[in-house]
N, C-alpha and C positions, 0 to 999 in steps of 0.2 A: 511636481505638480501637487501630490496631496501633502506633500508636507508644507507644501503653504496653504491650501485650503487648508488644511490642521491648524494653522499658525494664525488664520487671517480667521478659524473659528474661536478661538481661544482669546486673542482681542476683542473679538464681539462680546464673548463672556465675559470679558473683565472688566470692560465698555459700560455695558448694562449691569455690573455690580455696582460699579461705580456711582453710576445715575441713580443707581436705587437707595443707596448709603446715604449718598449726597441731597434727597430729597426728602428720606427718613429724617437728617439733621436740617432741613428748611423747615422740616413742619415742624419740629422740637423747637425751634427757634421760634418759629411762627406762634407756638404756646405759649412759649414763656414773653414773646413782646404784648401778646395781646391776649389775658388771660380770660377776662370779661368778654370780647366777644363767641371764645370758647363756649362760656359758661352757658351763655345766650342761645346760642346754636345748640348746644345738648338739651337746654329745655325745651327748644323749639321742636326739636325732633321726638323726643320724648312724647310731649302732648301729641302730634300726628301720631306717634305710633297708641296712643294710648285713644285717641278719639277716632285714628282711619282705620287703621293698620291690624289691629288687632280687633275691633269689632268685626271689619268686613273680610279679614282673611281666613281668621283659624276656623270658622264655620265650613270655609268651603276646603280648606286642607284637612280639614276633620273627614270630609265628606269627600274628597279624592282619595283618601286614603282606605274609605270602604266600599269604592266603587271598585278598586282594584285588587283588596282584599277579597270581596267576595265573589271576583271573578268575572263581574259583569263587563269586562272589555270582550270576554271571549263568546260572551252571549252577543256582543255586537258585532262581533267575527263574521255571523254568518247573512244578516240582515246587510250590511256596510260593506264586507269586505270587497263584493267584484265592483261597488262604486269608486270604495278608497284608493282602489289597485288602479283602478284606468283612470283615476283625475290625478291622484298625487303617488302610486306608487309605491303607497304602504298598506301595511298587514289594517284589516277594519276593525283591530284592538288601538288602531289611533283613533278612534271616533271617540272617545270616552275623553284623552288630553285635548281631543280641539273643540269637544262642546264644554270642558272646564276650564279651558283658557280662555272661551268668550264671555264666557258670564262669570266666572271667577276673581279675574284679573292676576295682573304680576305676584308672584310667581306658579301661579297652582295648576298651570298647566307643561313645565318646565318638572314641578314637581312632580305631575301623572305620568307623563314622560320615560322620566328617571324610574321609576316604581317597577313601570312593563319593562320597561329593560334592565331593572335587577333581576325581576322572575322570568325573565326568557320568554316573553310574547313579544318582544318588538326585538329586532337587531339596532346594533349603536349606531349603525348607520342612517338606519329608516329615525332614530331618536336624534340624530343629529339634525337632522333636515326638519322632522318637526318641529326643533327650537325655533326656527325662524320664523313658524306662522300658526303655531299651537300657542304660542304663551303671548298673549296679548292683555292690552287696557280690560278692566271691567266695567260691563255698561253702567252700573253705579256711580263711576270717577269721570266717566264722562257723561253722562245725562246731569250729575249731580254737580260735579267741581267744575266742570268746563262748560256746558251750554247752558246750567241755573246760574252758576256761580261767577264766572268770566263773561259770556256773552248775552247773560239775564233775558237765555230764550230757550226752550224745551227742543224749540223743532230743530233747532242747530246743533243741540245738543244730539241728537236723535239720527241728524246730517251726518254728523264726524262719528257717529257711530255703523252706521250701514258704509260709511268709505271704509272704517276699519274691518270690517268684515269682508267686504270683499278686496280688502288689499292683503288678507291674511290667506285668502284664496287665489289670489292672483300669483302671490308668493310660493303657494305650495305648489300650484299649478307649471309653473316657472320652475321649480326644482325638481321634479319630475320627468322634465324635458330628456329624450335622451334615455331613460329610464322605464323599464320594463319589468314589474314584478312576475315570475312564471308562476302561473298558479299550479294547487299543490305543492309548494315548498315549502309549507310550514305544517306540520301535522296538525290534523283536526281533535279538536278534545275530546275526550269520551265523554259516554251519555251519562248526567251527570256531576260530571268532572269538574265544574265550574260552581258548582254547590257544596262542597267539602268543608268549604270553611263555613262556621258559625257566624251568626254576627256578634255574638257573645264574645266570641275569640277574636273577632277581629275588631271591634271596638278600643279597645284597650290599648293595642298597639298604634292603633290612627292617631286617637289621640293623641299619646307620648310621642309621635312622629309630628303631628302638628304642630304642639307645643313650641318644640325645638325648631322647628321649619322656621313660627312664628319669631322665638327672638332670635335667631340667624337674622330674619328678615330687618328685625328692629335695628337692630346693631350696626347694621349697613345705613338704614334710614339716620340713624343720629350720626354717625359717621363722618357722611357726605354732608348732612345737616351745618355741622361744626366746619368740615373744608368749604364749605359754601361761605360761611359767617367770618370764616379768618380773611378770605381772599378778598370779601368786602371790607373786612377792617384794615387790611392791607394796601386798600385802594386798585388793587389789580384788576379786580372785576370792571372797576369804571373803567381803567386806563382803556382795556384790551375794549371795552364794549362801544368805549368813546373811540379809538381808532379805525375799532369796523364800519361804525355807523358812518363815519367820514367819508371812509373811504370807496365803501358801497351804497355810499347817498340813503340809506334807509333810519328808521327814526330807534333813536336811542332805548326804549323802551323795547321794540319788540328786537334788537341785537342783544340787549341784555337777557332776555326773558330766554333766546335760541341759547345762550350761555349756559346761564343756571339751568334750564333745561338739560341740556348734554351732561350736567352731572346729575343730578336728582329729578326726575317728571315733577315733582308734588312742589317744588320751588318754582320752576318753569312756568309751570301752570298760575303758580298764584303771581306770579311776575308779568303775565299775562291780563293780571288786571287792570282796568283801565283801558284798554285799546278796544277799539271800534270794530263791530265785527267787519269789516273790509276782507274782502277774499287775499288776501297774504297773509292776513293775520289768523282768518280760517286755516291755511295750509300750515302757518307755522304751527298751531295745533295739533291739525291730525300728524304731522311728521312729530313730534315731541310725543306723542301717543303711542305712535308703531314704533320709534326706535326706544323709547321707555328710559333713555338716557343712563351713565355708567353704574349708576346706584343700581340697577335693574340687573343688568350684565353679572356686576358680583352676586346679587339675590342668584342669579341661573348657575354659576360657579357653582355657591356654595348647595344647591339642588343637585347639580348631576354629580356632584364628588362619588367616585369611586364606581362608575357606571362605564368607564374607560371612554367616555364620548366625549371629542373634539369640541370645544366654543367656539370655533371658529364659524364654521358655517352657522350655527345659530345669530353668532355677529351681526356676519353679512348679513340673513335675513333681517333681521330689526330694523338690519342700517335700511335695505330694501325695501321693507314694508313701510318704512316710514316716509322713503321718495314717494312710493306710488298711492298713498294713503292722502302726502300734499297733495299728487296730482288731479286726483277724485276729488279730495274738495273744491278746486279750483277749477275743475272740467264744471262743477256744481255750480260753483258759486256763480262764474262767467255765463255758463249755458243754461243747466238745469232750472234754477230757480230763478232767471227773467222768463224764461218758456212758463213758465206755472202760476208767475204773479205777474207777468204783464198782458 
């Protein structure tokens, strides 16, 4: 019996080499047929990182980096902590990643995260579960790219922003279940303790820490950028976007848009333009917001490296946050705002 589970694990490894080799050499292939739409997609992404990416992140990874430096999670320890413990179960040094992953945006709350749980104020546990509902859209990408720029209206914008908020709390609330922090398990800091470092000292390193966060970040962005730009030159994006839309009766625009979505947010979204704000079109937003699509996922990889925490449950929450983030908009869309404007 184990030496065929040994045998039948050993296939799977060689299974999955396989497919990895074999799609290594499709996307080499996929270069060299279509070298120009490559080129296109690197500059497409390049400009996002150069005009979004990089103005609106390394301000606030600069600024994650010395909230935690200088301690300030553990000043929130004492204010936060018997709230954090009975809604979600974690230490109230997570109150610092979940108000920098609301207003932050991908990844800088994934990055705060990671940080406490290199110095030892969060366990990889309580950091795993935070991935799912601490690192979220920033209200900038949505008030600005999604409700000015997609559905050329502020208060929709403003809409898909309070579902995201409380779909990030529903999420943590939801992970908790089950789960009981015992208080007193974590030692209290000394008086003091949380002021040791300078900001002097800890500047320098935030920086050079953001820096690097940020072109991790880009890297991914052009990345996906250029898979996104092959598979269109490929024709694959229509084929697959035109077989769904068929087959699920819904309109070719917004199947393609769920598509590029699920690899990159920032293509999804602009692929989103044009469509009507119609409440499915609303929900296909907020879900492309919470799940933040695969570009995001590596962005969180490349943050937790070497912090020993699982992606996995951070996954499922995205994946989760981003069911129940549609569902809010459409509870909205359906209920809420005929009760307010009719």
């Amino acid at each position: 019996m184990e030496r065929s589970v040994t045998i039948s694990g050993e296939k799977r490894e060689k299974i999955t080499f396989l497919m990895s080799v074999l799609t290594v050499l499709a996307a080499f292939a996929a270069l060299l047929y279509a070298p120009a739409a490559a080129i296109n997609g690197a500059k497409q992404g390049i400009r996002v990182c150069a005009e979004v990416i990089v103005p609106s992140l390394l301000p606030f990874l600069v600024l994650s980096g010395l909230v935690t430096g200088l301690g300030l999670p553990r000043l929130l320890m004492k204010p936060l902590g018997p709230l954090f413990e009975r809604l979600f179960a974690v230490s109230g040094a997570a109150a610092a990643p979940f108000l920098l992953g609301l207003t932050g945006g991908y990844p800088v709350g994934a990055a705060a995260t990671a940080e406490l749980v290199r110095r030892g104020e969060l366990e990889a546990g309580e950091g795993e579960r935070l991935l799912g509902f601490c690192n979220n859209t920033g209200p900038a990408f949505i008030l600005g790219a999604v409700g000015g720029g997609v559905f050329h209206s502020a208060a929709l914008g403003l809409l898909l922003y309070l579902c995201h908020i409380l779909a990030a709390v529903a999420v943590g609330l939801l992970g908790a279940v089950g789960r009981r922090k015992k208080p007193g398990t974590r030692p209290e800091p000394a008086e003091g303790e949380e002021q040791r470092a300078s900001f002097a000292a800890v500047l320098p390193g935030s920086v050079r820490r953001a820096v690097a966060s940020t072109a991790n970040i880009c890297g991914f962005v052009v990345f996906f950028a250029v898979l996104s730009s092959l598979l269109n030159a490929l024709g694959l994006f229509s084929t697959a976007a035109g077989v769904l839309a068929t087959r699920l009766g819904l309109e070719l625009r917004f199947v393609r848009a769920l598509l590029l979505g699920l690899l990159e947010l920032g293509n999804g979204v602009s692929a989103l333009q044009g469509l009507d704000a119609l409440p499915r079109n609303l929900a296909l937003a907020a879900f492309l917001l919470g799940f933040g699509g695969l570009s995001v996922q590596c962005q969180t990889l490349a943050a937790i490296e070497g912090t020993g925490m699982s992606p996995r449950r951070g996954f499922l929450g995205r994946l989760l946050h981003g069911a129940v983030s549609a569902g809010l908009a459409l509870l909205c869309a359906y209920v809420i705002i005929p009760l307010v404007f009719c």
